[in-house]
C-alpha positions in Angstrom: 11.6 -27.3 -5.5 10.8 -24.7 -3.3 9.4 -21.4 -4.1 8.2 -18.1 -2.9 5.7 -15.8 -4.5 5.9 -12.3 -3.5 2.4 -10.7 -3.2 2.0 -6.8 -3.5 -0.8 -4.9 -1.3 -1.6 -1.4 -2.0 -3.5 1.2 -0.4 -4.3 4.0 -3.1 -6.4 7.1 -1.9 -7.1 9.9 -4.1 -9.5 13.1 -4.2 -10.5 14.5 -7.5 -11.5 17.8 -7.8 -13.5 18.1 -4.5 -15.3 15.0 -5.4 -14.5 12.0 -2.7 -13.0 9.8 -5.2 -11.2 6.9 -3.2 -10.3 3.1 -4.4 -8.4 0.1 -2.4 -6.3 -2.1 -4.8 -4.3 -5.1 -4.4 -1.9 -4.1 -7.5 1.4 -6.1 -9.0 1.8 -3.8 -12.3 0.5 -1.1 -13.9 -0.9 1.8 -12.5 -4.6 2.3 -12.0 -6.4 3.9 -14.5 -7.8 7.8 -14.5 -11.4 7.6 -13.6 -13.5 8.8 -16.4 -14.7 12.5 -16.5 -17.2 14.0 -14.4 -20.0 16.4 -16.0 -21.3 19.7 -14.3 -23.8 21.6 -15.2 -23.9 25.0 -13.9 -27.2 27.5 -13.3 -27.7 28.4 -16.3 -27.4 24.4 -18.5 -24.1 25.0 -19.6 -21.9 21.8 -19.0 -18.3 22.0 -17.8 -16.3 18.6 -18.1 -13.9 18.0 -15.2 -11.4 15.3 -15.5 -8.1 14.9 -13.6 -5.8 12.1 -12.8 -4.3 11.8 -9.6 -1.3 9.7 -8.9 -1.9 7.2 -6.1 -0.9 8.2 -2.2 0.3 4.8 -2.0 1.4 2.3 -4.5 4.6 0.4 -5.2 5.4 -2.9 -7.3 7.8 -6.3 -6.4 9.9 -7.1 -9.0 10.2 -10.8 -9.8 6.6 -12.0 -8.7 8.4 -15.2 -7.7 11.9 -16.7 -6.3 13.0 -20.6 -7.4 15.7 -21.1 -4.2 16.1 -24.3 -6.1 18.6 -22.2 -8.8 20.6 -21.2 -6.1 21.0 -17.7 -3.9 21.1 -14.5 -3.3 18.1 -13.4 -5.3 17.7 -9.8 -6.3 14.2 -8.6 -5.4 13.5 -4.6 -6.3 10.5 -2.7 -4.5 10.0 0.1 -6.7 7.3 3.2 -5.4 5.2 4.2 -8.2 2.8 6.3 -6.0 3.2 9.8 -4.5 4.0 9.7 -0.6 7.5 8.2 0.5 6.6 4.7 1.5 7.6 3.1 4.8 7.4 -0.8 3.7 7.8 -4.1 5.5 7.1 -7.4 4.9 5.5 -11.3 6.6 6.5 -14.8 5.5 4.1 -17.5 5.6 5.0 -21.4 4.8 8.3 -22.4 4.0 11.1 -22.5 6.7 10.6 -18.4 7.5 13.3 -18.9 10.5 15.9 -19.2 7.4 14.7 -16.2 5.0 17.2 -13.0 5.4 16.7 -10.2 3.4 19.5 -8.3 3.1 21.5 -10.0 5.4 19.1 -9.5 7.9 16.0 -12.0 9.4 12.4 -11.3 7.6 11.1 -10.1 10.6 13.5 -7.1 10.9 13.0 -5.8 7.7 11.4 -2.0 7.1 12.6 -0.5 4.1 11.8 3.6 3.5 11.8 3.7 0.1 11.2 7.8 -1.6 8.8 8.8 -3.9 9.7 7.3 -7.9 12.7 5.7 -6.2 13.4 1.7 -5.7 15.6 -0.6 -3.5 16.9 -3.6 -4.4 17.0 -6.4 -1.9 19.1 -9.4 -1.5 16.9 -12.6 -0.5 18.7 -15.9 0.5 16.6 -18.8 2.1 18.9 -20.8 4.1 17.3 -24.3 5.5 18.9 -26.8 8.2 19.5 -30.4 6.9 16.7 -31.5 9.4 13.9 -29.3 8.3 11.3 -31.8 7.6 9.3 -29.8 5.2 11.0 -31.1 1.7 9.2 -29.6 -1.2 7.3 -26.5 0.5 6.0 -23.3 -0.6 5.8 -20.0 1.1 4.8 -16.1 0.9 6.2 -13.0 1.3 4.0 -10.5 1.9 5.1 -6.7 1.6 3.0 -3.7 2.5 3.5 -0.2 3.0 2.2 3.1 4.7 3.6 6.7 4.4 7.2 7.2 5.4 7.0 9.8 8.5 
């Protein structure tokens, strides 16, 4: 049975209220939380409680977290961007027989999906593998990760 489990890196940035605020997240799900308030105290002891949440730059998730080829192809994979810049979003293989992996029609290696902010793309995955590949019974990775859309 061969599988492939789809790993999801994330880069999330953030600046709250002119406090440096910045995290780095490897994330599959939900989104990170709201980091808890901040106190001030101005000149004269009076406190002022500042508390914002502020969605990530960049942040997307990889819907299923793993394909069984074994059932069968094409699989349906959906990238969906749950963070606020438009997200520019390619992807690496590792194990497996990577020379036959297409997404979308297309090799692994030429794939670069822009993908708009809230929006998704669904992508079809097929792993095709010569009779003579002598790797029965591997695993693999693919690995997605994205920077801004320019």
């Amino acid at each position: 049975m061969n599988k492939v489990v789809i790993a999801v890196v994330s880069l999330i940035l953030a600046v709250v209220a002119g406090l440096a605020y910045a995290s780095m997240a490897c994330s599959a799900g939900a989104p990170t939380p709201a980091p808890e308030p901040v106190s001030v105290t101005d000149a004269v002891g009076e406190e002022v409680t500042l508390e914002a949440y502020i969605i990530p730059a960049i942040e997307f998730t990889v819907d299923p977290g793993s394909i069984d080829f074994h059932t069968g192809g094409p699989h349906t994979v959906t990238i969906t961007n749950t963070g606020a810049w438009d997200l520019s979003v390619a992807c690496r293989v590792t194990g497996l027989y990577g020379d036959g992996l297409k997404l979308d029609g297309e090799p692994w290696s030429s794939f670069n999906a822009t993908i708009k902010r809230d929006g998704h793309q669904e992508i079809d995955v097929v792993l095709t593998v010569s009779e003579s590949y002598p790797g029965v019974g591997e695993s693999g990775t693919i690995i997605f990760w994205a920077a801004e859309a320019r």
